[in-house]
C-alpha positions, -999 to 999 in steps of 0.1 A, spaced: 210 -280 610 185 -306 606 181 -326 571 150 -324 553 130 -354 547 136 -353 515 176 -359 522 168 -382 544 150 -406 518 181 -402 494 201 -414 519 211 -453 516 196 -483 538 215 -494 571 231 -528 566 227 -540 599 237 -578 587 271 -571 574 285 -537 585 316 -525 571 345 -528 596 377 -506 602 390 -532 626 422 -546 606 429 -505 606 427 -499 637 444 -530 649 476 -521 625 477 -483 635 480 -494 672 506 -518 667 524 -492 650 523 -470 675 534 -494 699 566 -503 678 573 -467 675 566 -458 715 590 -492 722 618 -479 695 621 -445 710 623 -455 743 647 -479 737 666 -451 721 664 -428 747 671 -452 773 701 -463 757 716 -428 744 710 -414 780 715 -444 803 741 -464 783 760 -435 772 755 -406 791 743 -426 822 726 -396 834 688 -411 836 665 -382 849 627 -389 866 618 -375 832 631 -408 817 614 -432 844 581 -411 842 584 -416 800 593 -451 807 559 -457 830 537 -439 806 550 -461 775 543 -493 798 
């Protein structure tokens, strides 16, 4: 569905000199992402390779992907 022209002139002006940003966002939501990846890893790693010491391939496979 294509808007009319008349929607189109209601709509407001581009500010091509000072566009809002989302980078502090997106720069917090990927370090907290990282810190949680790192934190369950670490858990893991320690509940089945300190404890248990039964590490699986699952584990090394995780532990690639979270690198």
């Amino acid at each position: 569905m294509q808007a009319t022209p008349e929607e189109k002139a209601s709509w407001p002006a581009p500010n091509f000199d000072d566009p809002e940003s989302c980078g502090e966002v997106l720069v917090a939501l990927t370090a907290l992402t990282l810190t949680l990846v790192l934190i369950f890893t670490g858990v893991r790693f320690y509940g089945k390779g300190i404890l248990r010491q039964v590490l699986g391939l699952d584990d090394w496979i995780m532990l690639v992907a979270a690198v």
